[in-house]
C-alpha positions in Angstrom: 208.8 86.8 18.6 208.8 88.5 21.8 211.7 86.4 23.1 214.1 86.7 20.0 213.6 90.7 20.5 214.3 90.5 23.6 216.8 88.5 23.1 218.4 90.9 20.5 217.9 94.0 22.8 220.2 92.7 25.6 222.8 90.6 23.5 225.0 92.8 21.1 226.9 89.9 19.3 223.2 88.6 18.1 222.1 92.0 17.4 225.3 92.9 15.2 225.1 89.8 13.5 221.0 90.2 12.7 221.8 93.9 11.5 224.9 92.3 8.9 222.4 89.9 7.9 219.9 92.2 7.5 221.6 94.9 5.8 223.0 92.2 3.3 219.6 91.2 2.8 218.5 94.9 2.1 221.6 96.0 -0.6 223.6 97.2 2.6 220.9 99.9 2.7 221.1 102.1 6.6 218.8 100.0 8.5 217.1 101.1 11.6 215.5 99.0 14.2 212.4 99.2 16.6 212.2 96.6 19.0 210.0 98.2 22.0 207.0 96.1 23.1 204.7 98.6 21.6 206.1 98.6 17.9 206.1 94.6 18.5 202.1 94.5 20.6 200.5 97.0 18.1 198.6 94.5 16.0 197.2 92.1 19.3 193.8 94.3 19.2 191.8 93.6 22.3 188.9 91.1 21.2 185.7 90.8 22.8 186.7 88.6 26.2 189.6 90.8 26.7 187.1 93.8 27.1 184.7 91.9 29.3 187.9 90.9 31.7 189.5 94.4 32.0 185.9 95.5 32.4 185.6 93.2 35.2 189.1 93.6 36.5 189.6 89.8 36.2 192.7 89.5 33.8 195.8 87.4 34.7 199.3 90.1 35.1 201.1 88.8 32.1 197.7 89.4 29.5 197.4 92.7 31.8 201.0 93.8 30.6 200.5 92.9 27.0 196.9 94.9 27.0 198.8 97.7 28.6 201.4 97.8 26.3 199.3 97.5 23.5 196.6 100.3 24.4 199.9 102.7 24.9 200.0 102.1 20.4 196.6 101.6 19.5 194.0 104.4 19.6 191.3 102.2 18.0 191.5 100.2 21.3 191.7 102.5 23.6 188.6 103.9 22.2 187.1 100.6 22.2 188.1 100.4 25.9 186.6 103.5 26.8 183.3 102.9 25.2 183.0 99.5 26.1 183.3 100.9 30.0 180.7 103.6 29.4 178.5 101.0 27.9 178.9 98.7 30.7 178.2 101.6 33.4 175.0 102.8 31.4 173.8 98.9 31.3 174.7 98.6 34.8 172.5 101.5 35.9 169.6 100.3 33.5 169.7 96.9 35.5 169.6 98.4 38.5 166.5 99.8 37.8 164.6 96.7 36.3 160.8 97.1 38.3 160.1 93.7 40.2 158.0 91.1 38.1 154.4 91.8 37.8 155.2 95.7 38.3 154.8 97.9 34.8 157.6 99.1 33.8 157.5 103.1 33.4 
């Protein structure tokens, strides 16, 4: 999908003859077309092992773009981002605090 848009953005013969085909398709009715990465990313939500990786910053470029992309559209998952990170930091500094074995823990 992401290829035929981008496909369509930079070749104006396809692009003309999608929107003909389209508008035929649509009783000639004005059509108007959204093709930015955001509009085309905005239902990838981030799952579980996409948190974990951006958390540890251990996420290949291309998923990092997509991600990036995606948080720019989606409020739910930048929220999920951002409270994922604060849990992590609050867990973090819980585990650094675990008393030796054998102590009581306070």
């Amino acid at each position: 999908m992401t290829e035929v848009a981008e496909h369509l953005a930079a070749c104006p013969e396809c692009r003309r003859l999608f929107l003909e085909v389209f508008q035929e398709m649509n009783n000639h009715q004005p059509v108007s077309l959204n093709l930015s990465p955001e509009l085309l990313f905005r239902h990838e939500h981030l799952d579980f092992d996409q948190l974990v990786s951006l958390a540890d910053d251990n996420i290949d470029d291309e998923d990092r773009e997509i991600v990036d992309i995606h948080l720019r559209a989606c409020e739910r998952c930048r929220e999920d981002v951002r409270s994922f990170m604060e849990f992590r930091r609050q867990i973090e500094s819980a585990i650094n605090i675990i008393p030796a074995p054998g102590q009581p823990v306070k």
